[in-house]
Structures are given as C-alpha cells and as structure tokens.
DSSP file (Angstrom, degrees, kcal/mol; ACC not computed):
  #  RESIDUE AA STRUCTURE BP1 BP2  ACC     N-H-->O    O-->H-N    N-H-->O    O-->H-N    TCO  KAPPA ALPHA  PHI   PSI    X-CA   Y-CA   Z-CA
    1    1 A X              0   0    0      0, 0.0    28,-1.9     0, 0.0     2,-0.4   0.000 360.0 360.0 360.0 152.7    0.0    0.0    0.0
    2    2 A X  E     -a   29   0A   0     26,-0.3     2,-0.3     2,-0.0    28,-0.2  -0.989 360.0-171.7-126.9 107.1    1.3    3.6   -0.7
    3    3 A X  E     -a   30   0A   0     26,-0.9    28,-1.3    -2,-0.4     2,-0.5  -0.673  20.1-120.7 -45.9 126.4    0.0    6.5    1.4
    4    4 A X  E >>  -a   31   0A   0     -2,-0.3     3,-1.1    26,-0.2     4,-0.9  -0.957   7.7-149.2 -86.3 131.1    0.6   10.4    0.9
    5    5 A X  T 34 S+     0   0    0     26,-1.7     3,-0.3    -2,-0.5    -1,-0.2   0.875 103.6  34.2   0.2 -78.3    2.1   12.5    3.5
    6    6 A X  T 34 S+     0   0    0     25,-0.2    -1,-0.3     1,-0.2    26,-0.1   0.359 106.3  70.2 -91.8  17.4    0.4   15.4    2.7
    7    7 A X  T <4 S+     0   0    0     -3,-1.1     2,-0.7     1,-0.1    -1,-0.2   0.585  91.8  79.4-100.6 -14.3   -3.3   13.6    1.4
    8    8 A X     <  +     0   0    0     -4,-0.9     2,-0.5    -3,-0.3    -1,-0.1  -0.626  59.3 175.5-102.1 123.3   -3.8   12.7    5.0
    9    9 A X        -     0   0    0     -2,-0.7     2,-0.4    -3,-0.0     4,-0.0  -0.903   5.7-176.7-132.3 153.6   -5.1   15.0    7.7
   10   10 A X        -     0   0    0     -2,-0.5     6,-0.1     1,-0.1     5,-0.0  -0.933  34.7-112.2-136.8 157.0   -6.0   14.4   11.4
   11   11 A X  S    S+     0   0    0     -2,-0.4     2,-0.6     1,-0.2    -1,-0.1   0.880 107.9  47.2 -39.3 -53.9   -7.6   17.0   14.2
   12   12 A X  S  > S-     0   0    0      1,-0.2     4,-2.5    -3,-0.0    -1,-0.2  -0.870  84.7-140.9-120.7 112.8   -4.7   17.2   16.2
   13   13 A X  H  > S+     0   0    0     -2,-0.6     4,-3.1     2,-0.2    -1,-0.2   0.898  99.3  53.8 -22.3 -57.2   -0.8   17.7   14.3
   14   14 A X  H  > S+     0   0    0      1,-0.2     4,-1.1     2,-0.2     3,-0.5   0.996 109.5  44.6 -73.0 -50.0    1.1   15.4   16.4
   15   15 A X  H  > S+     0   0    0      1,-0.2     4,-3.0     2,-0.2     5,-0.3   0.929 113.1  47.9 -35.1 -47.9   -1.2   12.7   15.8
   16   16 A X  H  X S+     0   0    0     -4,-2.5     4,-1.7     2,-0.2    -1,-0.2   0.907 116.3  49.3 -54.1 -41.5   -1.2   13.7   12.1
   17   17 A X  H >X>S+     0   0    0     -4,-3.1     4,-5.5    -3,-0.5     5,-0.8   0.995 113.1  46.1 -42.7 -89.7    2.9   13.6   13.0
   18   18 A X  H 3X5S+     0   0    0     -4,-1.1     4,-1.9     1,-0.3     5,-0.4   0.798 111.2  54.1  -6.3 -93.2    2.6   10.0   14.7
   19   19 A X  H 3<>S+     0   0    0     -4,-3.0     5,-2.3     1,-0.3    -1,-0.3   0.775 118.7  29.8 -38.2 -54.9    0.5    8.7   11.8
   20   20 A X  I <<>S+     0   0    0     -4,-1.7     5,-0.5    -3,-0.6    -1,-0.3   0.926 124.4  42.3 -85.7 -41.7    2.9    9.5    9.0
   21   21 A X  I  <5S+     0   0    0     -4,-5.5    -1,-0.2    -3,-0.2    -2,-0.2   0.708 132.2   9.5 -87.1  -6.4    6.4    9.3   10.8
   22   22 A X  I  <<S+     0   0    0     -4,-1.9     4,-0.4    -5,-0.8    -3,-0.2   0.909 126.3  34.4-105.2 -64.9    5.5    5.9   12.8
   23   23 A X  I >>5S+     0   0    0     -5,-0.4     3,-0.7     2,-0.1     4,-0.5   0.915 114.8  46.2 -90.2 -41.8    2.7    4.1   12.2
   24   24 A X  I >><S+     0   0    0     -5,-2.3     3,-3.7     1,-0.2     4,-2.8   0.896 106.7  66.9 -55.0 -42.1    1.9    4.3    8.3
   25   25 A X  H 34<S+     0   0    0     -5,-0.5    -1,-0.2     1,-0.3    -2,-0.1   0.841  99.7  52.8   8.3 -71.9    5.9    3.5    7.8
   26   26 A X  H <4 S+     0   0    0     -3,-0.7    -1,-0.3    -4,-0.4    -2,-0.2   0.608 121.8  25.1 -67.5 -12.9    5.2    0.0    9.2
   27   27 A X  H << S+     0   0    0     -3,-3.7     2,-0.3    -4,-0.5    -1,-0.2   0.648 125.2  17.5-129.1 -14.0    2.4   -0.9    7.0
   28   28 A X  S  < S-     0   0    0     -4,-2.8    -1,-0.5   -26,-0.0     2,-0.4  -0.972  77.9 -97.4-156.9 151.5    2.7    1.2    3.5
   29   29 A X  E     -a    2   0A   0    -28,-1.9   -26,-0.9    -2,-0.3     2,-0.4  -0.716  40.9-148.0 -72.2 122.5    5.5    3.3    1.4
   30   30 A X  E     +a    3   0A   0     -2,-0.4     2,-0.2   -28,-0.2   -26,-0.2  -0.926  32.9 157.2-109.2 127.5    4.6    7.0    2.5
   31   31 A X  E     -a    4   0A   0    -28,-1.3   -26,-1.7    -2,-0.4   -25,-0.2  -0.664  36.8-103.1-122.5 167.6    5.4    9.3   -0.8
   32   32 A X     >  -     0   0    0     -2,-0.2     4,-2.6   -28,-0.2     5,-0.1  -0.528  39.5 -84.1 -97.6 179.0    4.0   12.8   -1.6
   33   33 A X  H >> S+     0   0    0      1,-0.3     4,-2.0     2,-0.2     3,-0.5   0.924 126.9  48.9 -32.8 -74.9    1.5   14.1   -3.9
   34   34 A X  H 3>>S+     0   0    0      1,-0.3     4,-1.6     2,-0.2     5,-0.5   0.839 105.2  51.9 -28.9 -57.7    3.8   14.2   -6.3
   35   35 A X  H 3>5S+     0   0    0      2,-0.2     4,-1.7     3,-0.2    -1,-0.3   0.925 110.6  45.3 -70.6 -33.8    5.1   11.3   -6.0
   36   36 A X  H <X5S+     0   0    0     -4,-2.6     4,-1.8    -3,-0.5     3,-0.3   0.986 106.5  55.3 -29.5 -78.0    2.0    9.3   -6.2
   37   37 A X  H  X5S+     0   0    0     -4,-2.0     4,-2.0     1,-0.3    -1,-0.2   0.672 112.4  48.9 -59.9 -27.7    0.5   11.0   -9.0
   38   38 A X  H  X5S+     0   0    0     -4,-1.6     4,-1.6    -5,-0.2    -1,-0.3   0.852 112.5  50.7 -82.6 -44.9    4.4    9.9  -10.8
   39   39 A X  H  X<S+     0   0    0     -4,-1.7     4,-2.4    -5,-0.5    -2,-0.2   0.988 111.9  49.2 -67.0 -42.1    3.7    6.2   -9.4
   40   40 A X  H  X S+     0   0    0     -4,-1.8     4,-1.2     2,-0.2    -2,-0.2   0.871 107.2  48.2 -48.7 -56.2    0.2    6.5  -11.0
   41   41 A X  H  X S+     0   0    0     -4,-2.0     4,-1.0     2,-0.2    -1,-0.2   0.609 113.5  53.4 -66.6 -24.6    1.2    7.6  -14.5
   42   42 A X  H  X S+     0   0    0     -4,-1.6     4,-4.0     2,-0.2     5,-0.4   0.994 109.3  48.2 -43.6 -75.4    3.9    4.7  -14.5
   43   43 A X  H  X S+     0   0    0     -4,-2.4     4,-2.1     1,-0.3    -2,-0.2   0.787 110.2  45.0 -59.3 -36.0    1.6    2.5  -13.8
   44   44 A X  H  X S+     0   0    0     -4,-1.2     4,-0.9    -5,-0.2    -1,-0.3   0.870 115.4  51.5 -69.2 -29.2   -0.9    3.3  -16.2
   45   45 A X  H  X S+     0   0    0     -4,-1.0     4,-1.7    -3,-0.3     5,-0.2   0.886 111.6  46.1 -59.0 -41.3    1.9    3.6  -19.0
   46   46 A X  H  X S+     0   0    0     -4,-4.0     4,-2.9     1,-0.2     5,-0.2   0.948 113.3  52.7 -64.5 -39.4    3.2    0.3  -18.1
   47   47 A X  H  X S+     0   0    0     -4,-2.1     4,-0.8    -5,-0.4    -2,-0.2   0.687 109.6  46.4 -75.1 -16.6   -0.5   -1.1  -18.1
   48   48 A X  H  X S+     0   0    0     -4,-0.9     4,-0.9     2,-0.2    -1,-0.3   0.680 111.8  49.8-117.7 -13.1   -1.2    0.1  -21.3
   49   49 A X  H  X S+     0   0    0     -4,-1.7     4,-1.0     2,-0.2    -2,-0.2   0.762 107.2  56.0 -48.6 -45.1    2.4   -1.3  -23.0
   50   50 A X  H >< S+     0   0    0     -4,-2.9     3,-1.7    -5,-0.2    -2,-0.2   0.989 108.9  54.5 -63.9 -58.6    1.7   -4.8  -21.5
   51   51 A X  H 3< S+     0   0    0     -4,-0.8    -2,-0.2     1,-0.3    -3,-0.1   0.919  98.0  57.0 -34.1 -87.1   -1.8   -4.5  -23.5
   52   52 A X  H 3<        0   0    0     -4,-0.9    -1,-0.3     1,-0.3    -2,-0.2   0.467 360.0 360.0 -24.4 -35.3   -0.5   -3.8  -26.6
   53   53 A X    <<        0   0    0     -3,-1.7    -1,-0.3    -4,-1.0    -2,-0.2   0.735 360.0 360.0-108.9 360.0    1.5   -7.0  -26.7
C-alpha cells in the first residue's frame, strides 16, 4: 500500500505527525503528492504497454 504524506489530515498535528512518521511506515510506502501522482502515471503507462503485446 502507498500513502501520501500530505493527502492525509488528522484534528490534532502530532497525531497527524505520529500517523505519518511511525505508524503508516510500518504498514505502507509514504510518498507525496507528487510522488504518487508519478507512481500512477507509471503504472498506467506500463499497463497500457503490457496491452498492446
């Protein structure tokens, strides 16, 4: 699973802190916006090469 850093928001900062530097770590690749949206257009580029043969 992949997360963003900045797509996620929680009430209190340090939780928001917590969540991103601790716990999400442990379970998923934490990228930014940017970097998602670049993992995205990969993937759909790849997906649509693999078609095609």
């Amino acid at each position: 699973m992949t997360t963003g850093t900045n797509t996620t928001a929680a009430i209190d900062p340090e939780v928001h802190r917590v969540l991103t530097e601790k716990v999400f770590p442990r379970r998923a690749e934490i990228v930014t916006t940017a970097e998602l949206a670049t993992l995205c257009t990969a993937g759909e580029t790849a997906t649509q090469q693999a078609s095609r043969h």
